[in-house]
Structures are given as structure tokens and as C-alpha cells.
C-alpha positions as CSV (number, residue, x, y, z in Angstrom):
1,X,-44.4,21.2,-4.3
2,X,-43.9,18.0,-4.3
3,X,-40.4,16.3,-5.6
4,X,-39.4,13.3,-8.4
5,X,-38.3,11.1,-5.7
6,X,-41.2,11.5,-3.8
7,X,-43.3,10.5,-6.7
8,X,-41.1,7.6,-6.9
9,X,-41.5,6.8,-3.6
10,X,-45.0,6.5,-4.2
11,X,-45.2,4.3,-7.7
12,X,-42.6,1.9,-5.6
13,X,-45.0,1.3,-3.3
14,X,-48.4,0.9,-6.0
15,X,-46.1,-1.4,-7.8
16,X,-46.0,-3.7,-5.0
17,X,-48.9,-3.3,-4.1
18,X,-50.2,-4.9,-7.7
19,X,-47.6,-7.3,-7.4
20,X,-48.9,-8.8,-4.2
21,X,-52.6,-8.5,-5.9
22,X,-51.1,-10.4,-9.3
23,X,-49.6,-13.4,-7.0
24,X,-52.7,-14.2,-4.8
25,X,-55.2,-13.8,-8.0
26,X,-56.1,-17.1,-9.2
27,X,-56.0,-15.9,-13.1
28,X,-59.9,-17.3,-13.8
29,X,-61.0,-14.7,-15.8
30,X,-58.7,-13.8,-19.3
31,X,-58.3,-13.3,-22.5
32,X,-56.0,-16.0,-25.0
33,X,-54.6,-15.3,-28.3
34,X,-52.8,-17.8,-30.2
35,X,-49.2,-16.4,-32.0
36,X,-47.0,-18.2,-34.2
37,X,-44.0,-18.2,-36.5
38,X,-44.4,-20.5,-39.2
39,X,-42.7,-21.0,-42.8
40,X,-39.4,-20.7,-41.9
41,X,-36.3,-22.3,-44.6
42,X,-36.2,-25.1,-41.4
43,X,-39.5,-26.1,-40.2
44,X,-38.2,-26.8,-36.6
45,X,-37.3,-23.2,-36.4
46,X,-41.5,-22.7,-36.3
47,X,-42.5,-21.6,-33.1
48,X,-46.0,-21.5,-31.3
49,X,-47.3,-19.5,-28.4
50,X,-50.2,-17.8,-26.2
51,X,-51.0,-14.7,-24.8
52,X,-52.5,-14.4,-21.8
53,X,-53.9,-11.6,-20.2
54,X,-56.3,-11.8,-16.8
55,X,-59.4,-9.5,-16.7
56,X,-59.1,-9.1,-12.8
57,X,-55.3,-8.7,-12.4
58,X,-54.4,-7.3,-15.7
59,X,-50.9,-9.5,-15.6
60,X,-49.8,-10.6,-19.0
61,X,-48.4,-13.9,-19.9
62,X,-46.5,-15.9,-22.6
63,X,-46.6,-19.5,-23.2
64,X,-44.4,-21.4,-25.8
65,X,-46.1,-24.7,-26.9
66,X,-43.4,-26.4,-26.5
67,X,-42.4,-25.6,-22.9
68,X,-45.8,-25.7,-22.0
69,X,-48.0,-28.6,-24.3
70,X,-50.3,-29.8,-21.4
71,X,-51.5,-26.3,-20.6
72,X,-50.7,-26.9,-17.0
73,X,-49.0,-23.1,-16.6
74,X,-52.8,-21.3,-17.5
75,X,-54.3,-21.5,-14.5
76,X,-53.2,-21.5,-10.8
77,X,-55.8,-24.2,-9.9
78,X,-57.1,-27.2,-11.5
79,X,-59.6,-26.6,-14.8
80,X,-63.1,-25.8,-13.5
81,X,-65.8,-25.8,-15.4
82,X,-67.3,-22.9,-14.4
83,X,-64.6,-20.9,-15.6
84,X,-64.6,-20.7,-19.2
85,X,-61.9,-19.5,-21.5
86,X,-62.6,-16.1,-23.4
87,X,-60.7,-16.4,-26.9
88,X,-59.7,-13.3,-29.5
């Protein structure tokens, strides 16, 4: 029978495992969705953001607009065309 820390032995390694996988991917295929916390008393309280999630990688992502207004974070290589964004 096998033990908890054996178990955890095993879910350490998978875990880095999908970490190494997550750096190398290039994050080309994902899904956006736009956030937002508007309508505050003080209007520069508002906040924007995106979700990110890649299709291949599954790694999840947040970008606030205003750390990130020229989108430059999205991608891990410059903006093909081929590569198109998929929107919810």
C-alpha cells in the first residue's frame, strides 16, 4: 500500500514537469476575457484587466491595463498573423 508521502513524491515531480512544459510553450493558442471594476465614488479607483488562459499549456494569466497598455506581456513572441486571438 502505497503511503501519503509517496504520493507527494509523485505530484512534486508532475508539477514540475508542467512547469517546465508552461515555460517553453510559446502561449499561441488561448482564450481572453476582459474584467473590470468600474463606478467607483473615485473614478481612478476603476480598474481594467484580462484573463488569459492557453489551450495547449493550460497556464492562466492576469493582465492589469495599466501595467500592461501595449499588450506586449500576451505573447512570448512577436504578433503573428497566423495566430489569432479566440475571445469569450
Amino acid at each position: 500500500m502505497k503511503t501519503v508521502k509517496e504520493y507527494k513524491k509523485r505530484i512534486d515531480k508532475l508539477r514540475s514537469k508542467i512547469i517546465k512544459i508552461q515555460s517553453k510553450c510559446l502561449h499561441d493558442r488561448g482564450e481572453y476575457s476582459y474584467g473590470s471594476n468600474t463606478g467607483n465614488y473615485d473614478p481612478s479607483c476603476d480598474s481594467y484587466w484580462v484573463d488569459f488562459k492557453c489551450h495547449d499549456c493550460l497556464e492562466t494569466m492576469m493582465y492589469y491595463s495599466d501595467s500592461d497598455s501595449n499588450d506586449d506581456n500576451y505573447r512570448k513572441y512577436s504578433n503573428d498573423s497566423k495566430y489569432k486571438r479566440i475571445e469569450r
